[in-house]
N, C-alpha and C positions, 0 to 999 in steps of 0.2 A: 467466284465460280459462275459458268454462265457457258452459253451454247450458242452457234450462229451455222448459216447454211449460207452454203458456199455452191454453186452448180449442183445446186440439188442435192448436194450431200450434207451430214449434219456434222460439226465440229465441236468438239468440249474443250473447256481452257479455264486455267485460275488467274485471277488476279492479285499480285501480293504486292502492293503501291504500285508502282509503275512497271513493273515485270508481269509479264505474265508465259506461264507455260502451259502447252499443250497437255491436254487428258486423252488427246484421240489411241487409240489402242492399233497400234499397227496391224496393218491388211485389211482392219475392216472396213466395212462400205459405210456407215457411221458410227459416232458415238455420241450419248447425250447422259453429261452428269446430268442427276435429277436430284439432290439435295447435297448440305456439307452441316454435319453438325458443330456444335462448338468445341470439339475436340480436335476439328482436321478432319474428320473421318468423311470420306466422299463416297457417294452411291452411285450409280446409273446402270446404264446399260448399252452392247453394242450389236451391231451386225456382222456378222461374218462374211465373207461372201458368195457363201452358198445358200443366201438369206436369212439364215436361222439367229435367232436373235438370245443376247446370252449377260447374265448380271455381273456386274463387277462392283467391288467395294477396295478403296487406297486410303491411304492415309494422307496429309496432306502434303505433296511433294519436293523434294529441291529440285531444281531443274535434273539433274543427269539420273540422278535417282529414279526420278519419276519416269523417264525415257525409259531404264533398266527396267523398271515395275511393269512395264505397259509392254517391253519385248517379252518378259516372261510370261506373262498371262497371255498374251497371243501364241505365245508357244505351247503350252498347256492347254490352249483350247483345242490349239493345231494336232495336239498327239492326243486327246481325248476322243476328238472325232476322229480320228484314223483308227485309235484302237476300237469304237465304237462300232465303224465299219466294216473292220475287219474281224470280228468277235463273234 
């Protein structure tokens, strides 16, 4: 698990031998896993991009799966703030 910045953006990714997959959470302006315990279990956090900044916890990924995880939770942030907004 580990993080790198790319054009001033921050990216998250696992390494599992020579594979590794993306943790970044679609739409946002970054992501940065910040621990993995010895169960899998992965912590960080991202940015949205209306700034506001927002925690996520995954377990540790297959590749397609992890893609599927990471469109739901952006989806979920997506209709929290809109209902938020609109409330």
């Amino acid at each position: 698990m580990g993080n790198y910045l790319s054009s001033g953006v921050y990216h998250a990714f696992l390494k599992d031998g020579a594979a590794f997959t993306s943790l970044d959470i679609p739409g946002a302006s970054s992501t940065l896993a910040t621990g993995i315990n010895d169960s899998g279990v992965i912590a960080g956090y991202y940015t949205d991009a209306s700034g506001v900044t927002h925690g996520f916890v995954t377990t540790t990924p297959e590749p397609l799966s992890a893609t599927l995880l990471l469109i739901g939770l952006a989806a979920f942030a997506g209709l929290r703030r809109s209902l938020l907004s609109h409330g």
